[in-house]
C-alpha positions as CSV (number, residue, x, y, z in Angstrom):
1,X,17.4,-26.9,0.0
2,X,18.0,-23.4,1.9
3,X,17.0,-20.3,0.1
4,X,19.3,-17.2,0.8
5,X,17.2,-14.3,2.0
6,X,18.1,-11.4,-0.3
7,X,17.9,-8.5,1.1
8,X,16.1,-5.1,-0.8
9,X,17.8,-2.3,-1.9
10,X,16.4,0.9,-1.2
11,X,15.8,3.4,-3.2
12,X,13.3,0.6,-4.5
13,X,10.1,1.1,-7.0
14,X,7.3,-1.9,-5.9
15,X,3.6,-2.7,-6.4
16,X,1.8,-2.0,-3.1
17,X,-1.3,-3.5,-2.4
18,X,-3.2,-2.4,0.4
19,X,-6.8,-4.3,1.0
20,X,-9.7,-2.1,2.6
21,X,-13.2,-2.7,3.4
22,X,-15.1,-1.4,0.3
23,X,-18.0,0.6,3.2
24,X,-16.3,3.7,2.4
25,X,-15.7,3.8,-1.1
26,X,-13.1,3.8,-3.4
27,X,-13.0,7.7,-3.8
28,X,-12.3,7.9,0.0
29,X,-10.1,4.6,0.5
30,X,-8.0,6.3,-2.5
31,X,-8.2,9.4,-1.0
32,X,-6.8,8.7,2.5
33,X,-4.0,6.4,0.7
34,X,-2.6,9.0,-1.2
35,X,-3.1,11.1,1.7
36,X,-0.6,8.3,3.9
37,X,1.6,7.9,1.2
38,X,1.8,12.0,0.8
39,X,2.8,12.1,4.4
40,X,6.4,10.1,4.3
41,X,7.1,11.7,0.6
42,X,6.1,8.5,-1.3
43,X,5.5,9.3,-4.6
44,X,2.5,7.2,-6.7
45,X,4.4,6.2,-9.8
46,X,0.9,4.7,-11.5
47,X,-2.3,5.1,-10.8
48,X,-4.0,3.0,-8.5
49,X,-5.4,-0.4,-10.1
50,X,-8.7,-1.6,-8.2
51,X,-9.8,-4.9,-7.7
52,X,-13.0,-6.1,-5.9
53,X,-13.6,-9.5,-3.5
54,X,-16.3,-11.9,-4.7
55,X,-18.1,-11.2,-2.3
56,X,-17.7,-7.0,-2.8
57,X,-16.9,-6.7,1.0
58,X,-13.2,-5.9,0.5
59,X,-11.5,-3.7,-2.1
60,X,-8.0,-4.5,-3.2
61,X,-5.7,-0.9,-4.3
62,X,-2.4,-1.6,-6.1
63,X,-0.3,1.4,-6.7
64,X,3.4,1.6,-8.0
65,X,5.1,3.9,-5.6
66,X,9.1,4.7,-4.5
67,X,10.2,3.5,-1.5
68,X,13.4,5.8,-0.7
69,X,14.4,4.0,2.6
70,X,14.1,0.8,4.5
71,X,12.6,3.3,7.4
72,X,10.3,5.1,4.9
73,X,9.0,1.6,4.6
74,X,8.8,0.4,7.8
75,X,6.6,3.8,8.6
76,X,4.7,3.0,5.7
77,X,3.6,0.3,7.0
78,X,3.1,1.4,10.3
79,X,0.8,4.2,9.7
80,X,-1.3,1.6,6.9
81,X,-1.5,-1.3,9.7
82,X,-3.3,2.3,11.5
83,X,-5.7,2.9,9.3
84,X,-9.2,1.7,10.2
85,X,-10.1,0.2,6.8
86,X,-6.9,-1.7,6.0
87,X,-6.8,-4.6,6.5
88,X,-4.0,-6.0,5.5
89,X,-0.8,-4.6,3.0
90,X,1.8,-6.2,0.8
């Protein structure tokens, strides 16, 4: 069976979850995401939910925020794949 690939809609509201090393902190990790997210005007719908690896190496942030554009994503991304202490972002 062949699955369509639906394609998102922008202006779009989604969960983002960015994983960082937990060696800074959460006060700072939060701080220089809303910091990223400030920069291409995406607002934080709800505040960030934080979730911690077994082994407490890796910090997990999810935050609802509003994606206005399929470019606003894309630099998004960008600028999180940047970041020293993410490592990875869905």
């Amino acid at each position: 069976m062949i699955h369509k690939k639906e394609e998102i809609r922008y202006p779009v509201t989604i969960d983002l979850k960015v994983i960082m090393t937990s060696e800074s902190g959460d006060e700072k990790n939060i701080s220089d995401l809303n910091k990223i997210l400030s920069k291409f005007d995406v607002p934080l719908k709800k505040e960030w939910i934080i979730s911690k690896s077994n082994a407490g190496s890796y910090m997990c942030y999810t935050g609802k925020v509003y994606i206005a554009s399929k470019d606003v994503m894309y630099l998004l991304f960008e600028e999180l794949k940047r970041h020293q202490s993410v490592k990875f972002a869905i």
